[in-house]
MOPAC internal coordinates of N, CA, C and O (Angstrom, degrees):
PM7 1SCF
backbone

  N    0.0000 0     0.00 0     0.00 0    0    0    0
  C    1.4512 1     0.00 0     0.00 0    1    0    0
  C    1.5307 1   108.47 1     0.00 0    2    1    0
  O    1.2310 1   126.05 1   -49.35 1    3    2    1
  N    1.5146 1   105.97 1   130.65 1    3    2    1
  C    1.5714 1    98.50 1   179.92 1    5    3    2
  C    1.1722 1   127.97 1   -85.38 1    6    5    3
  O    1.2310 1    97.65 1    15.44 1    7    6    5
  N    1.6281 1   157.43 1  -164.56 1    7    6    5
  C    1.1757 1   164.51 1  -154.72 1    9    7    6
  C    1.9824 1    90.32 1   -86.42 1   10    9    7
  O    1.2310 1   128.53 1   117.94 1   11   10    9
  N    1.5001 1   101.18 1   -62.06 1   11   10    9
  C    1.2560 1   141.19 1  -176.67 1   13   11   10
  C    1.4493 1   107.54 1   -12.19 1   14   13   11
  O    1.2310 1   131.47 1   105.67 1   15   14   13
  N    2.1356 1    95.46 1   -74.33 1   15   14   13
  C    0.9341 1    92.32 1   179.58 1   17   15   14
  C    1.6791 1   146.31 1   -96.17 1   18   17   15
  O    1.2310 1   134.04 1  -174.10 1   19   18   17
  N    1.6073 1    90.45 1     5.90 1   19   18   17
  C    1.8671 1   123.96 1  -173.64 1   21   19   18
  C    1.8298 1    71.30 1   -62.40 1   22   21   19
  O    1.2310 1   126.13 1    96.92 1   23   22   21
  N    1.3443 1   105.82 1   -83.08 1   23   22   21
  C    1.6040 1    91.28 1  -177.78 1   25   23   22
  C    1.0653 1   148.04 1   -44.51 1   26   25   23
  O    1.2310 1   107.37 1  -174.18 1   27   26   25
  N    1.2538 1   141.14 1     5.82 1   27   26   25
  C    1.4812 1   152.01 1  -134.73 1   29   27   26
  C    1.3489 1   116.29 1    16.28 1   30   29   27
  O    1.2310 1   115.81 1  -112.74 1   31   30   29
  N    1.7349 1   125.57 1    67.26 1   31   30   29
  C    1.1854 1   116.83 1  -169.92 1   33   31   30
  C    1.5355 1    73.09 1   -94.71 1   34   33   31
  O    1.2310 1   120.76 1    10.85 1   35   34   33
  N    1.4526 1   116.15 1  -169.15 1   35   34   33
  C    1.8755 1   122.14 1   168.55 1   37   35   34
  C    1.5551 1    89.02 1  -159.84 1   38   37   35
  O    1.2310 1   130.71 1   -93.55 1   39   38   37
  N    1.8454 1    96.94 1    86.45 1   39   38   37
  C    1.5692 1    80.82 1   162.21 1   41   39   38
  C    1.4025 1   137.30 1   -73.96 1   42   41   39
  O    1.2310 1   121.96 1   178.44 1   43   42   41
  N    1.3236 1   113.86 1    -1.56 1   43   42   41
  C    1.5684 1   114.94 1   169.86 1   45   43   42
  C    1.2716 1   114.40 1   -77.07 1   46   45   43
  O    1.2310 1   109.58 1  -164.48 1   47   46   45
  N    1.3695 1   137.15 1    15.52 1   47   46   45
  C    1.7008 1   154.95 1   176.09 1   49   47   46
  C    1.4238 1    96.60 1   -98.20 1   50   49   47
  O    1.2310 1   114.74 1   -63.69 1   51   50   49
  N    1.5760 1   127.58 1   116.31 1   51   50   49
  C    1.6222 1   120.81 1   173.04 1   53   51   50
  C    1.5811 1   105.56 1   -70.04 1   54   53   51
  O    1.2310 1   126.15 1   146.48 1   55   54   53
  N    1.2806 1   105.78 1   -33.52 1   55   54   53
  C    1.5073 1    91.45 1   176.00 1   57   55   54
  C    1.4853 1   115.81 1   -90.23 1   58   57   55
  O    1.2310 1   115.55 1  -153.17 1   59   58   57
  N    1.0993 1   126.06 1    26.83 1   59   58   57
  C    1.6959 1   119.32 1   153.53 1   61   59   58
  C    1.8104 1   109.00 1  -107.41 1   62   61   59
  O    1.2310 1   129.55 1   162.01 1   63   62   61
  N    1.3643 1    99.20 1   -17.99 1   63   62   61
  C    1.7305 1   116.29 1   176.51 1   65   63   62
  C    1.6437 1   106.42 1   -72.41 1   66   65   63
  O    1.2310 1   121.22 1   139.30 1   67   66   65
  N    1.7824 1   115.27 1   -40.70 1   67   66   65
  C    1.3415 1   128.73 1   174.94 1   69   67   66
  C    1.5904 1   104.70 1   -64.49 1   70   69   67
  O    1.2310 1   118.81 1   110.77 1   71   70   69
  N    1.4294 1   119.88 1   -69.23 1   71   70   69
  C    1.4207 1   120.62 1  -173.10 1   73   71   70
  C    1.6988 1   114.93 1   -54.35 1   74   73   71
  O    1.2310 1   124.77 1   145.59 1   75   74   73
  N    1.8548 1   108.44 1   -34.41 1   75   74   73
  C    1.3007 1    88.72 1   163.82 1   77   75   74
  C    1.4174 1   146.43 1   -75.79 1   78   77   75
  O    1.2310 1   125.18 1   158.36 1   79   78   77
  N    1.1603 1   107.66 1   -21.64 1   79   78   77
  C    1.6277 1   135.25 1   164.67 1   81   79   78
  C    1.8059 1    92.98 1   -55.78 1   82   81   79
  O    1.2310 1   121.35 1    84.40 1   83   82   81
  N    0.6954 1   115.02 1   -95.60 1   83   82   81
  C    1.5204 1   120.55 1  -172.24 1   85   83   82
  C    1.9246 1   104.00 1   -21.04 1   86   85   83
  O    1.2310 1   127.09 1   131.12 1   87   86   85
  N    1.1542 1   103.97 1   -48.88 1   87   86   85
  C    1.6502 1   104.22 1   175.90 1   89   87   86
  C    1.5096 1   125.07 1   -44.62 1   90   89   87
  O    1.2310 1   131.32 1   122.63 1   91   90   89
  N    1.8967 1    95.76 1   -57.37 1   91   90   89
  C    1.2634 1   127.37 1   157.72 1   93   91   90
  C    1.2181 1   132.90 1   -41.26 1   94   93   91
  O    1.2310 1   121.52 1   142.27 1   95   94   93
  N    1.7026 1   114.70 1   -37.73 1   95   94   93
  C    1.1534 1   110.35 1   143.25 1   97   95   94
  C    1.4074 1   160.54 1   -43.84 1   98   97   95
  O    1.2310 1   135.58 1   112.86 1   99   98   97
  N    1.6539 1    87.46 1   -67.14 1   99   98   97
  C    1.4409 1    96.38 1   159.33 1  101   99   98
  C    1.6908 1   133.15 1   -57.84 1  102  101   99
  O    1.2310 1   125.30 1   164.89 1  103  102  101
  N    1.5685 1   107.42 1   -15.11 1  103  102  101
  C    1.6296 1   107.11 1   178.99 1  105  103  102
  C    1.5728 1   107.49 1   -93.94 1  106  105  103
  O    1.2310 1   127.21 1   160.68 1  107  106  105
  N    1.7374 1   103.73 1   -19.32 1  107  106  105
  C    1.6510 1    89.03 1   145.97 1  109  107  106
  C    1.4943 1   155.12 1   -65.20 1  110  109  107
  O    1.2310 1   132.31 1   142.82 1  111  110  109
  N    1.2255 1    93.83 1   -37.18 1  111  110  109
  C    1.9270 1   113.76 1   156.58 1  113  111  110
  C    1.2458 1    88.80 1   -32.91 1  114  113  111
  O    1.2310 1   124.96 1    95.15 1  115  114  113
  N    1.4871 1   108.08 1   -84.85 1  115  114  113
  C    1.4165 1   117.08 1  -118.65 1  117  115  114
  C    1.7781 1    81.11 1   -80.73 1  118  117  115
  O    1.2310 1   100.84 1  -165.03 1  119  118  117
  N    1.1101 1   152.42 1    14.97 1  119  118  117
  C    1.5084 1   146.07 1   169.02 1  121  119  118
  C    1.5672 1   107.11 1   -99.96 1  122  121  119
  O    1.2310 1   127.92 1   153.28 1  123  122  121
  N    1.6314 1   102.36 1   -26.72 1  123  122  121
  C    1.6708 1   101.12 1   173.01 1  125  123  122
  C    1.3366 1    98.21 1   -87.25 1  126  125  123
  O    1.2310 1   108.72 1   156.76 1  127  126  125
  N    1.5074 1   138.71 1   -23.24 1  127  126  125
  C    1.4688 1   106.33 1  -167.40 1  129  127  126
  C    1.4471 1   106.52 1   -82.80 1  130  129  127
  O    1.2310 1   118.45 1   161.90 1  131  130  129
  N    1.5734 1   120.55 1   -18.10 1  131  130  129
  C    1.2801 1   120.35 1   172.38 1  133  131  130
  C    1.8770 1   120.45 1   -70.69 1  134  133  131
  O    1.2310 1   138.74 1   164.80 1  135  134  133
  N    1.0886 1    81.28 1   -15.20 1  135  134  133
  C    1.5293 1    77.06 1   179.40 1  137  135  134
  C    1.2903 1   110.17 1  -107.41 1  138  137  135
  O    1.2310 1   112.74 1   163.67 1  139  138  137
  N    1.3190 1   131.32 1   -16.33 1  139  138  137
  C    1.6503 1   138.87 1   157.91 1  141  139  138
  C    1.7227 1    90.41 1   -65.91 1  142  141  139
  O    1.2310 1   110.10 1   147.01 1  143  142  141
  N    1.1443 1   136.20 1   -32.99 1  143  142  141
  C    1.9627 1   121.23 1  -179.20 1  145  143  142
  C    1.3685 1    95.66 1   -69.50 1  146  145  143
  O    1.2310 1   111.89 1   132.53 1  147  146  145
  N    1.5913 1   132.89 1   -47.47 1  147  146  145
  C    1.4068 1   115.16 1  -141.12 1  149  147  146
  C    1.3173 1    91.10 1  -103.94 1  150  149  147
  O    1.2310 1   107.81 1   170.99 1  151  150  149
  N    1.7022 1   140.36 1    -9.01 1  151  150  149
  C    1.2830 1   123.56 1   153.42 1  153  151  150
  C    1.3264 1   111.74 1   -62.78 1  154  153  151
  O    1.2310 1   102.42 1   148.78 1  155  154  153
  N    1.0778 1   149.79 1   -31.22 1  155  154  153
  C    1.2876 1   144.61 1  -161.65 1  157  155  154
  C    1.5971 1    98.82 1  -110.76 1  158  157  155
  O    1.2310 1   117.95 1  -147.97 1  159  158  157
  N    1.6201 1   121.51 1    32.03 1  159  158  157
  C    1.2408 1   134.49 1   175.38 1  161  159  158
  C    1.9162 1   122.87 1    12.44 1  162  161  159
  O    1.2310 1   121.36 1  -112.91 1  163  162  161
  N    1.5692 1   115.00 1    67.09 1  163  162  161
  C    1.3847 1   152.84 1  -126.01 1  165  163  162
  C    1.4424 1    94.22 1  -144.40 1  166  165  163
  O    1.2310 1   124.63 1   -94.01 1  167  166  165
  N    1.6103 1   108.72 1    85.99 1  167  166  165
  C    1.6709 1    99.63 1  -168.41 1  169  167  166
  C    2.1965 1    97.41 1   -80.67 1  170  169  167
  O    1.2310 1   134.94 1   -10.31 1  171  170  169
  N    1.4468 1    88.70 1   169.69 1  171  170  169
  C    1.2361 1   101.29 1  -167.72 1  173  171  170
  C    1.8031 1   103.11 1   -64.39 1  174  173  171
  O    1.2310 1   120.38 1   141.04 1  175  174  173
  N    1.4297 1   116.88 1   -38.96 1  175  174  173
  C    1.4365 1   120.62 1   175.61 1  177  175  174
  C    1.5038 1   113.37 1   -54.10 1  178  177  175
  O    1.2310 1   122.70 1   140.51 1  179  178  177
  N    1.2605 1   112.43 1   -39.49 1  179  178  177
  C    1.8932 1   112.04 1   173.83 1  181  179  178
  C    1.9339 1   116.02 1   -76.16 1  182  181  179
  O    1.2310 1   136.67 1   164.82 1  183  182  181
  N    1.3410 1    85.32 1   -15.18 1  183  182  181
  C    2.0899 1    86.17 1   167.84 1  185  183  182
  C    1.0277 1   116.99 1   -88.08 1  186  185  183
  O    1.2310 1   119.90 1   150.49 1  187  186  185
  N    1.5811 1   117.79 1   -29.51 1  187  186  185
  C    1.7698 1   149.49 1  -177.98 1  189  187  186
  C    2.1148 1    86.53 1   -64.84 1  190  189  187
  O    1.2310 1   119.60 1   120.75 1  191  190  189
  N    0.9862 1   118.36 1   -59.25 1  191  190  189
  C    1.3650 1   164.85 1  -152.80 1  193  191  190
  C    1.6862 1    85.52 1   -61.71 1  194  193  191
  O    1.2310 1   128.87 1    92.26 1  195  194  193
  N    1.1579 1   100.52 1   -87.74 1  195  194  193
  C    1.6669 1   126.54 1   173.76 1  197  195  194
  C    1.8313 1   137.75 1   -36.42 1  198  197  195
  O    1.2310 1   140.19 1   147.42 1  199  198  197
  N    1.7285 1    78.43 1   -32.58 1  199  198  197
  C    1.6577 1   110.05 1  -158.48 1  201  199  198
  C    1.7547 1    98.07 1   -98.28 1  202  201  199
  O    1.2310 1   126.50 1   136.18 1  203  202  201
  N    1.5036 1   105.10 1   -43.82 1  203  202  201
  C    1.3716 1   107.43 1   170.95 1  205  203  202
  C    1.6711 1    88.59 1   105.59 1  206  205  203
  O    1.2310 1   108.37 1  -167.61 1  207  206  205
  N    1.1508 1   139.34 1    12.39 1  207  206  205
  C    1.4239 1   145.26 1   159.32 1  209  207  206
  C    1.4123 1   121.07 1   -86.63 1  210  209  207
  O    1.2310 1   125.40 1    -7.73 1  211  210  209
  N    1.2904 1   107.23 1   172.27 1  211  210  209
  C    1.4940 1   118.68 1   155.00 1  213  211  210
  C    1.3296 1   121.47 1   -68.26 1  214  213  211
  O    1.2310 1   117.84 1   -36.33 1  215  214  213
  N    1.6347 1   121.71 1   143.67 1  215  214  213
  C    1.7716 1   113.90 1   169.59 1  217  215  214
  C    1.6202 1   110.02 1   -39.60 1  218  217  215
  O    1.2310 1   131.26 1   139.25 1  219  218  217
  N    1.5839 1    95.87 1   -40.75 1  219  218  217
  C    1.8815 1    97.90 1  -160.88 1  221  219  218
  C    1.6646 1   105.61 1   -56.51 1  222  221  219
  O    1.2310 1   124.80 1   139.33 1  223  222  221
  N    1.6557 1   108.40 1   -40.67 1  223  222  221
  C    1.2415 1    91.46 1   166.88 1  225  223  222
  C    1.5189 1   145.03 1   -72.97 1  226  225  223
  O    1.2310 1   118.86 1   166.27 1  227  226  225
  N    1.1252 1   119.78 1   -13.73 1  227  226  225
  C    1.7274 1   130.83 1   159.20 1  229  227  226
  C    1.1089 1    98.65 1   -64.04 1  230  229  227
  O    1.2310 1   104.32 1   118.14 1  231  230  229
  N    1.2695 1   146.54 1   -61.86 1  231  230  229
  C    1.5618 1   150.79 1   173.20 1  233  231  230
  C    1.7291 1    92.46 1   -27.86 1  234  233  231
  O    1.2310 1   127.05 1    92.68 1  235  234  233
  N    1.6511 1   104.04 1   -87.32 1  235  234  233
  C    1.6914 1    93.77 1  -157.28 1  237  235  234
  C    1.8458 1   110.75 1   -70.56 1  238  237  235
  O    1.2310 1   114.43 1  -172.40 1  239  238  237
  N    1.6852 1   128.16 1     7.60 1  239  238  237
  C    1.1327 1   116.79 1   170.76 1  241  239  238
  C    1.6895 1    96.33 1   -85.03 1  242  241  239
  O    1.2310 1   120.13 1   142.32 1  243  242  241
  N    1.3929 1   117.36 1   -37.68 1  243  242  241
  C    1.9459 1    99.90 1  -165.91 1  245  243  242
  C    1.8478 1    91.72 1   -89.45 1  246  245  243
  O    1.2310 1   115.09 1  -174.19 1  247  246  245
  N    1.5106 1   126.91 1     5.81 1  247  246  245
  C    1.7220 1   109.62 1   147.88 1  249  247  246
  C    1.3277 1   137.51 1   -52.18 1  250  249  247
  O    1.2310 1   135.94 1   127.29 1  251  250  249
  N    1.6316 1    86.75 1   -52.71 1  251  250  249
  C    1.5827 1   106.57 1   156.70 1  253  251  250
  C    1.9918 1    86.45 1   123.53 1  254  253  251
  O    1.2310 1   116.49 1  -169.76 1  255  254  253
  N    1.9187 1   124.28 1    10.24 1  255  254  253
  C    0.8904 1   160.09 1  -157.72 1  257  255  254
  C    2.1563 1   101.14 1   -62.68 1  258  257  255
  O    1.2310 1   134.78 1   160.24 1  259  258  257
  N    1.9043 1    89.01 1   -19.76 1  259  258  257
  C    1.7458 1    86.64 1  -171.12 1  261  259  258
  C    1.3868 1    93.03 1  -152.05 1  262  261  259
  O    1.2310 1   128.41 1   -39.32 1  263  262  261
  N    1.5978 1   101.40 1   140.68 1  263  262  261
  C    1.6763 1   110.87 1   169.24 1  265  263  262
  C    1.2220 1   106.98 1   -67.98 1  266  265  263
  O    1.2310 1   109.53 1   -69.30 1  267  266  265
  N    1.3328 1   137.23 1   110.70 1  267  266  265
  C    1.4622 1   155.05 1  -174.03 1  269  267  266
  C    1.2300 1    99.21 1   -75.96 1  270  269  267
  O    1.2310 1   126.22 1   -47.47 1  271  270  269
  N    1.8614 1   105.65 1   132.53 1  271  270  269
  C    1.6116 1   110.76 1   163.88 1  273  271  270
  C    1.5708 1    96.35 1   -87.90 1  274  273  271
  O    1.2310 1   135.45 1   -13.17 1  275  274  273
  N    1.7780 1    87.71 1   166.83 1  275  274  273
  C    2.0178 1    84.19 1  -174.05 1  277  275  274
  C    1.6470 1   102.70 1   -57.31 1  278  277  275
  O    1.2310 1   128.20 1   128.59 1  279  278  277
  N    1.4154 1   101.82 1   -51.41 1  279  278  277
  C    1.7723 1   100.62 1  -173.20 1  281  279  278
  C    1.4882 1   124.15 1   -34.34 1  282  281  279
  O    1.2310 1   121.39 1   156.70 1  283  282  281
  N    1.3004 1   114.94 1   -23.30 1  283  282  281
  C    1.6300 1   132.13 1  -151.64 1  285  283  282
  C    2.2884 1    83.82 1   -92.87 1  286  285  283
  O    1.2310 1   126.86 1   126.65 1  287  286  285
  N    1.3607 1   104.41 1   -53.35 1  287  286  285
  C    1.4117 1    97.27 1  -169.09 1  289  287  286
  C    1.3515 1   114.85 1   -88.82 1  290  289  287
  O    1.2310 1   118.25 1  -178.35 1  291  290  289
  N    2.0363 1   120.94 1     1.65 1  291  290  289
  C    1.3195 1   121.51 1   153.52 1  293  291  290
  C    1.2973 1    99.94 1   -69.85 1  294  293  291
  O    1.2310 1   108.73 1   128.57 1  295  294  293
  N    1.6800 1   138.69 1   -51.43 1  295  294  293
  C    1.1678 1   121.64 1  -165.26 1  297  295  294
  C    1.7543 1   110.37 1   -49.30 1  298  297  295
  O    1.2310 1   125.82 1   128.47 1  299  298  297
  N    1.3010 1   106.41 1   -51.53 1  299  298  297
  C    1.3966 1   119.63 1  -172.47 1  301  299  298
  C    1.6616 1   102.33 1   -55.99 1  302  301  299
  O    1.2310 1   113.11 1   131.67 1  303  302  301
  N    1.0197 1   130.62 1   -48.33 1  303  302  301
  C    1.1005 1   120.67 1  -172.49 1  305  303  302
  C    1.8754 1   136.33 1   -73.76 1  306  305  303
  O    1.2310 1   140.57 1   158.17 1  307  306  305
  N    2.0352 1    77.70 1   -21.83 1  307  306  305
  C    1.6955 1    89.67 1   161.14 1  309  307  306
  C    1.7084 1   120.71 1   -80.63 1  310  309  307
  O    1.2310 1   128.44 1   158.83 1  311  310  309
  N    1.7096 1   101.34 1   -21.17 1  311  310  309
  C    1.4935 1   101.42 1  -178.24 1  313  311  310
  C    1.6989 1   106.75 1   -69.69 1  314  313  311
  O    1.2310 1   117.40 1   169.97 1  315  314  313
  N    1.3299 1   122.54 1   -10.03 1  315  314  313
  C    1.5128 1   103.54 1   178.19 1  317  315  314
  C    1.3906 1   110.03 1  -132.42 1  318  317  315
  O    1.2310 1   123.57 1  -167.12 1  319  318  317
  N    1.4196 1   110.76 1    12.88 1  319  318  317
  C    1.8830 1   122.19 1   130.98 1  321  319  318
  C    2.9455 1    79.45 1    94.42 1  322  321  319
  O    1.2310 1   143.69 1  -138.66 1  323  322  321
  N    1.1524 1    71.57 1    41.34 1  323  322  321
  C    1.6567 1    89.23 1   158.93 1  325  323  322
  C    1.3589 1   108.44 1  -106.08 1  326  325  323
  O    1.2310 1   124.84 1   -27.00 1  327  326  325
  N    1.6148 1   108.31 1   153.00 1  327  326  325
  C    1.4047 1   123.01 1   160.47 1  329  327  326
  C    1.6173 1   106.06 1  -132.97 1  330  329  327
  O    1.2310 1   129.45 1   -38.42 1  331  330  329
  N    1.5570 1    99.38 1   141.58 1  331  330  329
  C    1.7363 1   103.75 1  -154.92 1  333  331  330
  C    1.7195 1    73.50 1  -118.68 1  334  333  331
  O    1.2310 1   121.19 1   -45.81 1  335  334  333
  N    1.5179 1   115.33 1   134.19 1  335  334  333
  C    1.0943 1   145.70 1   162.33 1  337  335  334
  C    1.9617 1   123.54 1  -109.67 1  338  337  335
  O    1.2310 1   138.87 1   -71.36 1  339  338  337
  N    1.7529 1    81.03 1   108.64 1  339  338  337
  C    2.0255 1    93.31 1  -170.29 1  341  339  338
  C    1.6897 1   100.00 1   -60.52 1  342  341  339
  O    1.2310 1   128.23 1    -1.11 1  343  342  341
  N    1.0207 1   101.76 1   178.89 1  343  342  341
  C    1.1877 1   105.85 1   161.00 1  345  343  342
  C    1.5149 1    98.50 1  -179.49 1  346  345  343
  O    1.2310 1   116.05 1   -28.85 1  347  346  345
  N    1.8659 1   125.11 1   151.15 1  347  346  345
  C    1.3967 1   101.32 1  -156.46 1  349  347  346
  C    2.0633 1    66.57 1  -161.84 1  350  349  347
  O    1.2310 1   135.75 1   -23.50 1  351  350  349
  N    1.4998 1    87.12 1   156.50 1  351  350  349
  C    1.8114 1   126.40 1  -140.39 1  353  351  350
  C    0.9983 1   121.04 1  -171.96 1  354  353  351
  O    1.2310 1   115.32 1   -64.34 1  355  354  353
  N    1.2921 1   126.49 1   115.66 1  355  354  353
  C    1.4043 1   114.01 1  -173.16 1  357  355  354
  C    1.1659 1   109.38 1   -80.05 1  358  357  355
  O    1.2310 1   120.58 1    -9.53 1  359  358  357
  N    1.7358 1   116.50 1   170.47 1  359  358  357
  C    1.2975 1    98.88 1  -151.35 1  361  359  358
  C    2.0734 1    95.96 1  -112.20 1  362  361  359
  O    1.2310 1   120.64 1  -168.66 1  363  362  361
  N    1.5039 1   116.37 1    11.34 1  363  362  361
  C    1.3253 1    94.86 1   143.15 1  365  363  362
  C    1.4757 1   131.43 1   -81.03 1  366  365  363
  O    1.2310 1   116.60 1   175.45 1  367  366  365
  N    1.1106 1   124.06 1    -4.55 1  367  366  365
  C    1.5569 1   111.27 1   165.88 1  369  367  366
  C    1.4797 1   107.70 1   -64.17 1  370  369  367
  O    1.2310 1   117.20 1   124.39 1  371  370  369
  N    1.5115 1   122.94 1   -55.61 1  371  370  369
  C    1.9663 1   121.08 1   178.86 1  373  371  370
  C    1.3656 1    82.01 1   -51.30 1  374  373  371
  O    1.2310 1   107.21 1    93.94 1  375  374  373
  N    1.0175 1   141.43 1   -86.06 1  375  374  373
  C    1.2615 1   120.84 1  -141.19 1  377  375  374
  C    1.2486 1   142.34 1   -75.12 1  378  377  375
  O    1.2310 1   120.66 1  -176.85 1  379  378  377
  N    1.7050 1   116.35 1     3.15 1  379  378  377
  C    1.1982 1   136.94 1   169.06 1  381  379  378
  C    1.5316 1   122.11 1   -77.99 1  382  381  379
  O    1.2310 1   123.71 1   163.07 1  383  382  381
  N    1.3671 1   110.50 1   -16.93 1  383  382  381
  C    1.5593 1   135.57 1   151.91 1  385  383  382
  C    1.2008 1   117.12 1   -52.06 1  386  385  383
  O    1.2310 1   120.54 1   133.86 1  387  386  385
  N    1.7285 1   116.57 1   -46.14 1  387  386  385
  C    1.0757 1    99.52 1  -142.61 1  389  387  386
  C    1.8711 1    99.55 1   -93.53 1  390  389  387
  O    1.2310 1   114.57 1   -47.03 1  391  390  389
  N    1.3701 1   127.88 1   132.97 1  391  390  389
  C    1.5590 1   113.10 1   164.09 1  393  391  390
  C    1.0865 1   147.63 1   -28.06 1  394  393  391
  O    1.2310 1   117.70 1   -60.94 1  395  394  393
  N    1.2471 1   121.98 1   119.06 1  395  394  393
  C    1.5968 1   113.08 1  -179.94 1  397  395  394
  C    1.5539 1   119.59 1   -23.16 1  398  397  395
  O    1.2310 1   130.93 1   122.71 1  399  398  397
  N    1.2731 1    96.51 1   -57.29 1  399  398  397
  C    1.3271 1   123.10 1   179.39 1  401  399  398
  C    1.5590 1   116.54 1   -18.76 1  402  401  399
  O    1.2310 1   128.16 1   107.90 1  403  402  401
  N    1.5031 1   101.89 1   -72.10 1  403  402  401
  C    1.5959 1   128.39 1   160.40 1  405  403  402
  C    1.5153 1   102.44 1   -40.67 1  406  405  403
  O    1.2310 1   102.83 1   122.22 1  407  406  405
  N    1.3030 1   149.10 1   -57.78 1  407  406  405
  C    1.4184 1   143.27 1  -160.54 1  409  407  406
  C    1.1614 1   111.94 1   -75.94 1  410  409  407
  O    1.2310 1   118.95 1   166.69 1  411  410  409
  N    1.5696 1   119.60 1   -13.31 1  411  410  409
  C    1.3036 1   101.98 1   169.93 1  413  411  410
  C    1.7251 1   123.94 1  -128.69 1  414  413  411
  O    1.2310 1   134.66 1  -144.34 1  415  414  413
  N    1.6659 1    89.24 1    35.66 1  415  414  413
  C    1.6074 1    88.39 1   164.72 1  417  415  414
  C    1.4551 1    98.47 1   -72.47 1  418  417  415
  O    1.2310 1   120.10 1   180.00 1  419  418  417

C-alpha cells in the first residue's frame, strides 16, 4: 500500500495530480531560494536582519514551518538580492508527459 493511498491521495484524479504539482512547486521555490542564500554564503541572521524578523523566523520559513504569503517570500527573496521569475502553463501539458505509469502509484 502506498503513502498515496493510506492518505486518500488518487493519483489517477488530474485534479489531485494538479493540486499536487502545485504543492511541489512551491517546496521547490522555497528549496531554490535557500540554496541561492547559502551559495551566496547569506547567514540566516542577515535575512532575519533584512526581513525585519527574528532568525527563528527565516529558520521556520526555509523549513517550510508556514504557508507563505507571496509578499513574505518577495521579502525573502529581496533579502538575499534573488529575482523569482513566474511563469504559468496549463497544467495538462506537465501532465501529458508524465506516464501513466506515474498516475497510478
Amino acid at each position: 500500500m502506498s503513502i498515496e493511498s493510506i492518505l486518500g491521495i488518487d493519483n489517477s484524479d488530474p485534479e489531485s495530480r494538479h493540486a499536487d504539482y502545485l504543492v511541489e512547486a512551491d517546496l521547490r521555490l522555497m528549496k531554490d531560494l535557500v540554496a541561492f542564500r547559502k551559495k551566496r554564503n547569506i547567514a540566516q541572521a542577515t535575512v532575519a536582519e533584512r526581513m525585519g524578523i527574528d532568525p527563528s523566523g527565516v529558520s521556520k520559513i526555509e523549513a517550510g514551518h508556514r504557508d507563505l504569503l507571496q509578499s513574505t517570500i518577495q521579502r525573502y527573496a529581496l533579502a538575499i538580492g534573488a529575482v523569482i521569475d513566474h511563469k504559468i502553463r496549463a497544467f495538462e501539458e506537465i501532465d501529458a508527459g508524465t506516464p501513466q505509469s506515474e498516475h497510478a502509484n
